[in-house]
N, C-alpha and C positions, 0 to 999 in steps of 0.2 A: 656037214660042217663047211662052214666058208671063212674063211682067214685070210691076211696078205692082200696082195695087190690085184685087184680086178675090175673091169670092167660088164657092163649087160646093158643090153640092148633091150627097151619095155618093148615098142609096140613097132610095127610099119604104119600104124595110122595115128601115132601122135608124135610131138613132139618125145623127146629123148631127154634125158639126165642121164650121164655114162660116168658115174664116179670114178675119179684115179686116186683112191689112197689105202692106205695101209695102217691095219688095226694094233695096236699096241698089242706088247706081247700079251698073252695072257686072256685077250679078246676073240673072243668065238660067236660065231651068230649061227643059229639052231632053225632048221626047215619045218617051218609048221605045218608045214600039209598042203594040201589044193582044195581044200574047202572052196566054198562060193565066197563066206566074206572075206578069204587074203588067201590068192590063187598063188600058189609056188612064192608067196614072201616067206623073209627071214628074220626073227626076233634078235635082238643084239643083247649081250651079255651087261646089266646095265652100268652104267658108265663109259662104254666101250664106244667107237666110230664103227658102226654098219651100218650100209645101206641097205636098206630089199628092195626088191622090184618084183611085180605081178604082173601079167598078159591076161587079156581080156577079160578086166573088171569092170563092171558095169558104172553106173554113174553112182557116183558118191558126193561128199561133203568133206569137209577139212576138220580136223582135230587135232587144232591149235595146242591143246594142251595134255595130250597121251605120243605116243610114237607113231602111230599111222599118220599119214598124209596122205588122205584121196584126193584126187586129181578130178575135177569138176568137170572130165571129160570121159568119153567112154575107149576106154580100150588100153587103160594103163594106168600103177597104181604105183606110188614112192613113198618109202617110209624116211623119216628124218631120223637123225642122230637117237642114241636112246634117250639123251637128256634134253629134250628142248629148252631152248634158252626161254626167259620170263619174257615176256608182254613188259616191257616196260616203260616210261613215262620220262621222255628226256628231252631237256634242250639243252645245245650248245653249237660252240661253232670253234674252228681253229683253223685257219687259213697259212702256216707258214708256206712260203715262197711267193707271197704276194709281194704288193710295192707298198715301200713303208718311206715317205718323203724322197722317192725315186732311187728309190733301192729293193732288190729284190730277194730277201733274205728274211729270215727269221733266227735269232739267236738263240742258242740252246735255255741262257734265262733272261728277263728282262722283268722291266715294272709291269706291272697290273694296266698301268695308263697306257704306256706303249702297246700294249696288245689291243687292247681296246681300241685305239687310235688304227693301227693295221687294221684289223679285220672289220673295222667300219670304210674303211679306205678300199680295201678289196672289195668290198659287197655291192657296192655302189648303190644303186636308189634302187629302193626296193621293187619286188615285179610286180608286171603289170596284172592287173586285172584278167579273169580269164575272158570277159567281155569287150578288151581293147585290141589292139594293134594283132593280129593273128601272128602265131608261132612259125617261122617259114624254115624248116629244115633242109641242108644240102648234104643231097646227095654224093657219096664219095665213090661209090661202086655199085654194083646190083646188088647187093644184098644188105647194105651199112649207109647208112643216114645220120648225120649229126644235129643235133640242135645246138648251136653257139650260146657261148658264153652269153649273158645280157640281153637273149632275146627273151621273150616273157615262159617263165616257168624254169628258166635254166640261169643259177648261178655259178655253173658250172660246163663245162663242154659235155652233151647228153649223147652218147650212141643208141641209135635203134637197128638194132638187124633183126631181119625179117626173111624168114623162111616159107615153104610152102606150109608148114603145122604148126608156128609157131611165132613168138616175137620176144626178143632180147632186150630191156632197157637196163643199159649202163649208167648209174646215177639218176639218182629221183627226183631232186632238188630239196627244196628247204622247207618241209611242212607241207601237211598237206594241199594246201589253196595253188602252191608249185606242183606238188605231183600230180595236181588232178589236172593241172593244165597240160603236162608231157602225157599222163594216160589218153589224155583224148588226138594227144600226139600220136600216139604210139598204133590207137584204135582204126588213125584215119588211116596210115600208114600201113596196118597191117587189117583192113574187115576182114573178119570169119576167123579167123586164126584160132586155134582150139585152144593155145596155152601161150599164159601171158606171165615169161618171168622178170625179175627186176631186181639187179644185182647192183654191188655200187663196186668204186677205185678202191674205197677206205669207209671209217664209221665216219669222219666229221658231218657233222649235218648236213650241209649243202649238197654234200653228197649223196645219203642215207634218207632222212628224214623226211623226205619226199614220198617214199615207201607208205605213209600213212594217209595218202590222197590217193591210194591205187583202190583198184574193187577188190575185195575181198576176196575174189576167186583168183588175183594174181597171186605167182610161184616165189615165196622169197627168198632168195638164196645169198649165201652168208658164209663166208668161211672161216674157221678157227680163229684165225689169228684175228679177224676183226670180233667176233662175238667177246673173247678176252678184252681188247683193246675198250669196247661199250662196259663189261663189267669192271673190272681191274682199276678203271679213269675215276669210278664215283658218278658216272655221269646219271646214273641212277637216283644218287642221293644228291643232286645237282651239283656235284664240284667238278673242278678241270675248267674244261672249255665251257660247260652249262655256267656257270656262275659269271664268267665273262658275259656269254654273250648275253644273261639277261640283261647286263647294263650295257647295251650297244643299242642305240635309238633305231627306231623306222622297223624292227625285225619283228615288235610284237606280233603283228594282225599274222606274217607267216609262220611262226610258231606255235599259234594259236590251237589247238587239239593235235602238236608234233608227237609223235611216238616213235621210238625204233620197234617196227612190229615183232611178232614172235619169227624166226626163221622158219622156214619149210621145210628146206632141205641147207645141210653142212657138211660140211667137204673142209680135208686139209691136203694140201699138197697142191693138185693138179686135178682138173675136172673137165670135160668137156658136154655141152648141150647141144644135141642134134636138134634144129629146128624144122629140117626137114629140107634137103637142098644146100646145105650151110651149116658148119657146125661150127662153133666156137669155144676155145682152151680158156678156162679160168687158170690163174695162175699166181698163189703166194709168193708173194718178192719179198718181205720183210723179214725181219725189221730195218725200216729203210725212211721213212719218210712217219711211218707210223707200222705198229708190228703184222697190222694188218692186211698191207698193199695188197692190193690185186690186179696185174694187166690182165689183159683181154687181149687174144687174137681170133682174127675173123679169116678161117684155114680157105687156103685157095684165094685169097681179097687182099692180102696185103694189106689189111686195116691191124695197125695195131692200138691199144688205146693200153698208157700208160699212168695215169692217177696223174699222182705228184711227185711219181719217182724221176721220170723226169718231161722237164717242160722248158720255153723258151728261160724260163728267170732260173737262178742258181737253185740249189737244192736246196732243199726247207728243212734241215736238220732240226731233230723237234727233241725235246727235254723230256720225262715223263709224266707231264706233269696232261700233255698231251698225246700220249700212247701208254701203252702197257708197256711195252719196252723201248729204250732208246735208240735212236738210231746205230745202226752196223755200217760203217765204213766199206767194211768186207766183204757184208754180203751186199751191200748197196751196188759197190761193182762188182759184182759178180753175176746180180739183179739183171745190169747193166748188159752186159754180157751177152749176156742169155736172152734178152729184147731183141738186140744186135742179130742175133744168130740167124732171127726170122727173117732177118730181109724185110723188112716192112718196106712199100713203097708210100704210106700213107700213116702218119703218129696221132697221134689224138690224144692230147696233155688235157690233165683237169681243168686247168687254167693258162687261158694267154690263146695266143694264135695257132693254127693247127700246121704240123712240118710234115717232116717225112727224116729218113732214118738218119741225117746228120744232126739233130737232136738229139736221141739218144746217145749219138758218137761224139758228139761235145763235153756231154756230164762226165760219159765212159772216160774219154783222154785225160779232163782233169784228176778224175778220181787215180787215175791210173801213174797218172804225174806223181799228186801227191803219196804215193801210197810208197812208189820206190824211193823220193825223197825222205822222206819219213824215216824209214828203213835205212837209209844208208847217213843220216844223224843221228838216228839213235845208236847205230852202231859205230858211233865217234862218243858216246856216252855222253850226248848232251841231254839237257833236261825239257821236261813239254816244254815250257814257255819260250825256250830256246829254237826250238825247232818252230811251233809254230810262227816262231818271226820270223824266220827263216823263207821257210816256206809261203807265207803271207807276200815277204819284200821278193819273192822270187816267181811264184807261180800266180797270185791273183792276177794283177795287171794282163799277163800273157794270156789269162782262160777268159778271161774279161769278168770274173767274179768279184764282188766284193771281199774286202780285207776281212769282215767277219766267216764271210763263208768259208775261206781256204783257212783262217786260222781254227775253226771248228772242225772240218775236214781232217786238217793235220791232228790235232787232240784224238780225233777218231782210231783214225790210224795207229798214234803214237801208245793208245789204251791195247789197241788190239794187236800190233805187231810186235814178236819175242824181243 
């Protein structure tokens, strides 16, 4: 019997998935044997989070739609969750924290036009062709490679780390005619590599949806809180952000056959993928930006890559109309925190220019401002709208955030502190 918190090592000759999380009570995963077809895996109780893992399995195929997941390589076998998420058929896009008439905010509600108007503003001209201008990615360290925002394939800031067994891509871009242009990124970056996985910050598309331009043999990996955030939104039966962004011009041609594909492998908590030489920590932050954040650190590099939780423009406080759950105040700095603790000497934001760790230390102080303001009006027994003026006339200007952002902020705060 396997239960609780653990870790396993597949192979010494492929890449790694070292899951860190913990089975709900009641979850038990049972040793089926060492047979030839599933060597020392473990079947999970269904509905339950378990992972298996197998040592020297021969070459297999994927199966997309049962619990096994063979790994298209020889020498190592991962099963996904017992429930795999659906193949599903989506488009959408949500951009909060972008520039909206040179302001960098998103309000928790606004019009229909408004949104539209931002996220056509964020996206800028659509990419290029994967037969134009080539993708030039800079290198940040030995092992981590970015592809910037607005170069072709990337509507987003794209990490690639790259191990000796292995290659890492951080966000996929927008549909597949994007993903297929960072896979060939990814392939140049990394020839022969035996496993090719491809994780995002968050579900929004730009981030996600790129996943459906990768080859089929790439590793999809997906963590709870974002497979919720895909189901929960409607983005299935196209509401949320899908229903926006079909009315946003120029995006047809790249959402053209977009998918969020099925998951490979899911993980909640904490996770880490050996690629061989390099390993790097998956990491749920939410709900924060959306309930599915996930940073990235790249251990031993100092690379950290933080979604939308935080980036040069204020926090993108998002309504649920755009996540499965609303933003957390609490745990956002907390999130915050915890980024901090790394010491990054190098940040890598979804979106905007790339810093290093007084970014995160910017979001952190205000969140941290507001949070003991907050607290110390509500404990004069004044009421939200009181305090968020307050807070607004007193802390925006100083963080250099917009009035909408520190008055959303303080709301936060003011729901979730006694």
């Amino acid at each position: 019997m396997i239960s609780g918190r653990f870790s396993s090592r597949i192979s010494e000759n492929s890449s790694t998935f070292l899951p860190m999380t913990t089975d709900s009570p009641g979850c038990a995963a049972t040793r089926s044997g060492t047979s030839n077809d599933m060597p020392h895996a473990t079947r999970s109780t269904p509905g339950c989070r378990t992972w298996a893992v197998g040592i020297g399995v021969p070459f297999g195929s994927k199966h997309r739609g049962g619990q096994w997941r063979w790994l298209p390589t020889a020498g190592a076998l991962i099963a996904s969750v017992a429930r795999p998420a659906p193949r599903t058929h989506v488009m959408g896009l949500c951009l909060p924290g972008c520039r909206l008439g040179g302001m960098s905010y998103m309000k928790p509600a606004f019009s229909r036009t408004a949104v539209a108007l931002a996220l056509a503003g964020c996206l800028g001209p659509p990419a290029l062709a994967q037969d134009s201008v080539p993708t030039e990615p800079v290198a940040l360290s030995e092992h981590v490679t970015v592809v910037l925002e607005g170069q072709p394939g990337a509507q987003s800031n794209v990490g690639i780390v790259v191990g000796s067994k292995g290659v890492l891509v951080i966000d996929s871009g927008l549909g597949p005619r994007n993903g297929a242009i960072l896979a060939d990124v990814a392939r140049r970056l990394a020839p022969g590599r035996s496993s090719l996985y491809v994780a995002a910050t968050h579900f929004h598309p730009e981030h996600m949806m790129g996943e459906s331009g990768f080859p089929e043999s790439a590793i999809i990996v997906r963590s709870v809180g974002q497979q919720l955030d895909i189901d929960a939104t409607g983005a299935a039966e196209g509401r949320g952000v899908v229903e926006l962004f079909r009315q946003l011009p120029g995006r047809a041609a790249d959402m053209e056959g977009a998918v969020y594909r099925t998951a490979d492998l899911l993980f909640e908590g904490d996770a880490l993928i050996d690629l061989g030489g390099v390993r790097v920590r998956l990491m749920e932050l939410g709900p924060t930006h959306t309930r599915g954040d996930v940073g990235f650190s790249v251990e031993g590099e100092g690379v950290v890559f933080t979604g939308d939780v935080a980036m040069e423009s204020p926090i993108g406080i998002n309504s649920a109309r755009f996540t499965s759950a609303p933003s957390s105040a609490g745990v956002w700095l907390a999130s915050l925190e915890r980024l901090m603790a790394l010491k990054p000497r190098h940040v890598v934001p979804s979106h905007g220019p790339l810093g290093d760790a007084s970014m995160i230390e910017n979001h952190r102080a205000f969140l941290a401002a507001v949070r003991e303001r907050v607290g110390a009006l509500k404990r004069q027994r004044q009421t939200a709208d009181q305090v968020a003026a307050t807070v607004t006339a007193e802390l925006a200007a100083q963080h250099e955030v917009p009035d909408e952002t520190a008055a959303d902020a303080a709301r936060l705060f003011y729901r979730e502190l006694p």
